[in-house]
C-alpha positions in Angstrom: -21.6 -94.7 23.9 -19.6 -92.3 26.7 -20.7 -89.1 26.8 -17.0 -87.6 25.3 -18.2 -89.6 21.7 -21.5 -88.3 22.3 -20.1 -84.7 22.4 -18.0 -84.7 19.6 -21.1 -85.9 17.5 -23.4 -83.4 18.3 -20.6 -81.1 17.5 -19.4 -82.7 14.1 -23.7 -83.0 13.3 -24.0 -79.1 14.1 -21.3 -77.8 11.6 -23.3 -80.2 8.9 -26.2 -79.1 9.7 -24.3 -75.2 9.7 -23.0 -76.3 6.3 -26.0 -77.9 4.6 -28.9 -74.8 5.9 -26.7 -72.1 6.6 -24.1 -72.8 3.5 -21.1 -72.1 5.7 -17.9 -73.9 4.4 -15.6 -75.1 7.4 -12.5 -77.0 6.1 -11.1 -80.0 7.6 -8.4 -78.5 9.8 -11.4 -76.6 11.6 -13.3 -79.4 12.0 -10.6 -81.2 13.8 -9.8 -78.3 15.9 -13.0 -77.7 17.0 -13.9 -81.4 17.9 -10.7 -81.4 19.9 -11.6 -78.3 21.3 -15.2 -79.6 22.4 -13.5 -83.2 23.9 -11.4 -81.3 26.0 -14.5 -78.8 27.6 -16.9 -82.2 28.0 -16.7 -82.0 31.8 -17.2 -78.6 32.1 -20.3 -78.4 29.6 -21.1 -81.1 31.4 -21.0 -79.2 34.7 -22.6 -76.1 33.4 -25.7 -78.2 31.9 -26.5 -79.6 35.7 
């Protein structure tokens, strides 16, 4: 698995989990953005988690 899908799991898993204990409601477009959001920072998450 590269660490880019990896990412945008762990990202897609925390707004389920946000929706399922927290009851948020995040539509689709949100979801989208913010997984494009997250592939696009991966390096520099990356970076910041060394």
């Amino acid at each position: 698995m590269k660490v880019h899908d990896f990412a945008y799991q762990v990202a897609m898993r925390t707004m389920e989990l946000m929706e399922q204990n927290q009851h948020y409601k995040i539509s689709e477009e949100h979801r989208k953005e913010i997984g494009k959001q997250i592939l696009h920072e991966v390096t520099d998450i990356l970076k910041k988690s060394s």
